[in-house]
N, C-alpha and C positions, 0 to 999 in steps of 0.2 A: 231497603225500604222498611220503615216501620208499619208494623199490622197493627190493627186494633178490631179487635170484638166484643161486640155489647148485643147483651139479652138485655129485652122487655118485656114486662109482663105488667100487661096493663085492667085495671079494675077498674071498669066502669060503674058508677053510683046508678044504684035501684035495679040492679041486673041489668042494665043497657047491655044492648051488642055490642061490639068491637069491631069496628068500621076497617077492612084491611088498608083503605084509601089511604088512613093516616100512617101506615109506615113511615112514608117517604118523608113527611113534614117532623115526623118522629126521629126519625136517620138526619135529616137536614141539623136539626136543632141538637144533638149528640156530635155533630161534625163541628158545628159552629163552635161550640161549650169546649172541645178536644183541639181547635185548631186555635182557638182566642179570636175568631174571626166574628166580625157580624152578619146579620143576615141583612140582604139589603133591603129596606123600608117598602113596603106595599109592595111585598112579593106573598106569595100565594102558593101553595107545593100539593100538591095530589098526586097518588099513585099509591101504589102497592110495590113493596119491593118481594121479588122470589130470593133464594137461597144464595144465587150467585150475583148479586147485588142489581138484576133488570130489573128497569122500574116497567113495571103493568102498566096497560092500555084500562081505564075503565071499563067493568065488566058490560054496561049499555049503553047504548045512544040516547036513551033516556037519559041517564046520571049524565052525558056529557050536554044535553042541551038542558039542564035543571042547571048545572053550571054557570052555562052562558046566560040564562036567564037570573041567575044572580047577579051573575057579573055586571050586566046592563041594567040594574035595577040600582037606586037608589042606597041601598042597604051594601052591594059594591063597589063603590066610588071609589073608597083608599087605596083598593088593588088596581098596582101600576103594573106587575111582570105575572104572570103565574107558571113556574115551569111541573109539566105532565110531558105523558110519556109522548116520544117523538110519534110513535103511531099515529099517534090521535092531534097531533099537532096541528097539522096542516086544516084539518076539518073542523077544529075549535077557533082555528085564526078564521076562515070563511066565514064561521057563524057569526065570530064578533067582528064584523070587518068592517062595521062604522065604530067602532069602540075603541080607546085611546088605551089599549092593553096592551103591552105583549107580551106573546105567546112564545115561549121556551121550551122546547121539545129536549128533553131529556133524555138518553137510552140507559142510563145508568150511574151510582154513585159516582163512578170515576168520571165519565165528563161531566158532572154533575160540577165536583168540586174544580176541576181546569175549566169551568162556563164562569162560573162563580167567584172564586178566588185563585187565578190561576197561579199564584207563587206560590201557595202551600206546599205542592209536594214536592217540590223540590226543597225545601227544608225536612223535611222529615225523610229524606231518602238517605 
């Protein structure tokens, strides 16, 4: 099986913080760009990844109903899938459970990319 490893090192404009949230959408978009695959259209990626490629739960319940409150708001209309970590899945699907989303519980890059594009890795094995 082929490995790949990529460092980021990312500069936010006017000293901004660096949001670990966007790992994952950071990692998604490197996998896509690595595998020639596309991302699928009104999907959505949050999380944090650790060292051994889990993707994080949102650090609070705030950040995840600020979320949902986007989600169902006019300004989130386009997002059709948003996949976050499986943790947090089942209580994001509840919140938005009149909303025409869904919700994709992730535990990590690897099911990530077999939810996603499931013939990749078997090309590159």
């Amino acid at each position: 099986m082929t490995t790949a490893t990529f460092e980021i090192n990312c500069y936010i404009p006017a000293g901004g913080i660096y949001s670990h949230t966007l790992d994952f959408p950071l990692a998604v978009s490197m996998l896509s760009s690595y595998f020639q695959r596309m991302i699928p259209y009104g999907s959505l990626f949050i999380g944090e990844l650790d060292l051994t490629q889990q993707i994080r739960p949102l650090q609070s319940k705030d950040e995840l109903l600020q979320l949902a409150e986007f989600l169902t708001t006019d300004n989130g209309n386009s997002i059709k899938r948003i996949f976050i970590s499986r943790k947090q899945s089942d209580t994001l699907l509840s919140i938005l459970s009149n909303a025409a989303i869904q919700v994709i519980g992730v535990s990590d890059l690897q099911s990530f990319i077999t939810t996603t594009w499931p013939d990749v890795l078997g090309e590159t094995q």
